[in-house]
C-alpha positions, 0 to 999 in steps of 0.5 A: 898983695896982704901986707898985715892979718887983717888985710889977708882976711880981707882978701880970703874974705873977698874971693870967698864972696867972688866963689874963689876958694883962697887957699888950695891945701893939701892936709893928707901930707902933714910935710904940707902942713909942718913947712907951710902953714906952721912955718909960715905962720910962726915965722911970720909972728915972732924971730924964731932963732931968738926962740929957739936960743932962749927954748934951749937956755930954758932946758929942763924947764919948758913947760908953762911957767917958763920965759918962753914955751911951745904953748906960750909963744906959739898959741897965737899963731897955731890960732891964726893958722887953724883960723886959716885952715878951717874956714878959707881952704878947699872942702877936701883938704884933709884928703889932698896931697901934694900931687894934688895940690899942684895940678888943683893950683894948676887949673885954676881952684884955688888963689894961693897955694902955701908951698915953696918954689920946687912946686912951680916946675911941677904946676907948670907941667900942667899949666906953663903959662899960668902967672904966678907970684909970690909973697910972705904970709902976713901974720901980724897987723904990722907990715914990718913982721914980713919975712920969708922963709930959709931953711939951711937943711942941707949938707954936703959931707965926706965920711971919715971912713971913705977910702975915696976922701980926696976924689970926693973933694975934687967932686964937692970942689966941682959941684961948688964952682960959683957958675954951676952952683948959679945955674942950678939955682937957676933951675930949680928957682933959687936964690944963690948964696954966692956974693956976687950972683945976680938976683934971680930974673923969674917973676914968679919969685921976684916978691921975695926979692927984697925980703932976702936983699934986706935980710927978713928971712926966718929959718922954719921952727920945723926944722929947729928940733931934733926928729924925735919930736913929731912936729909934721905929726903934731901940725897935722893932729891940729888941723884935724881937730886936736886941740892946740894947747893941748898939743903945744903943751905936749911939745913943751913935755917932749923938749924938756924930756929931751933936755933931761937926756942931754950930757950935762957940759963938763967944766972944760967944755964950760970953760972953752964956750967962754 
């Protein structure tokens, strides 16, 4: 397995010659693109919280005289990334969506396949037996940079103005028991975050074992900004052909205005942060 960038050109460069396309990719759904190729790729170059928290200190300010910017931090990798896109994927890629992507993967017409482990159980509804590994997309040229992805995306919550509060919580105090909780990240190839649940025992997700046992895991920077900035849109765009500064340096002009329309924090809530 590509533990650095260059050894993954390496590898692209060796199926290419054997008449293997690398990479199957699905670019008609830009989702595709905005929690694989731009996630992976950023997350694999640089600590994304650690960005996020200084983009945030920053406010108003983000643009290109800014500590830290879209344009700035992320030009290298959206480089790596359409270097990827442009020269090691399937021909049609522009019109292939996930569906797609997944039975392509299944009969054999691409080596790796950016995606998460819900594809797995789709991809074996056409090939069951096919072997199938996983490992994090190397960015950099320092073997130490690899980490995986985890997304905390998701919430379970009981509405205020419920008039069932207490029989919502009798169904989250159900739907949280340790053993249901583990064996359905079982079946979806999870990894439980409970304390003392046994790793998970598939092969297919056994390379990122040790990633999540040695805490190198990422949170997607898709996920790190409000929804009115269009990332998934933007991602796509790039892939396509706009050009990537021009659209990192929209995103720094999106986040600023976002700023700007932001309640400045009152003195009592400055002093209750502290």
């Amino acid at each position: 397995m590509p533990q650095t960038w260059s050894e993954l050109l390496q590898v692209c460069e060796t199926l290419q010659g054997a008449g293997v396309t690398p990479f199957y990719a699905t670019f008609k759904d830009d989702w595709t693109i905005g929690q694989g190729w731009y996630d992976y790729s950023v997350g694999g170059s640089l600590d994304v919280v650690d960005f996020f928290d200084r983009l945030a200190a920053e406010g108003t300010l983000v643009g290109p005289e800014s500590e830290v910017s879209f344009q700035k931090d992320f030009a290298e990798p959206m480089d790596r990334m359409l270097q990827l896109a442009g020269t090691y994927v399937n021909d049609d890629a522009a019109s292939r969506g996930y569906g797609d992507g997944n039975l392509a993967f299944a009969n054999g017409e691409a080596a790796m396949y950016l995606q998460g482990p819900w594809a797995f159980s789709e991809i074996a509804k056409t090939s069951p037996d096919l072997e199938l590994g996983t490992f994090p997309l190397p960015v950099t040229d320092d073997a130490d940079d690899l980490a995986v992805r985890v997304n905390m995306d998701l919430a379970a919550m009981i509405p205020d103005a419920s008039r069932h509060k207490e029989a919502a919580r009798d169904f989250l105090e159900y739907l949280y028991e340790p053993a249901r909780i583990e064996a359905y990240n079982a079946s979806q190839l999870g990894f439980t975050p409970t304390t003392d649940a046994a790793p998970p025992d598939d092969p297919r997700i056994a390379g990122m074992q040790e990633f999540y046992d040695d805490g190198q895991v990422y949170q997607g920077p898709s996920v790190l900004v409000p929804k009115t900035i269009p990332v998934f849109n933007y991602t796509q765009s790039m892939v396509f052909g706009a050009d990537a500064a021009s659209v990192l340096r929209t995103m720094d002009q999106d986040w600023a205005r976002l700023a700007f329309r932001q309640p400045a924090p009152s003195s009592e809530t400055k002093e209750s942060a502290r």
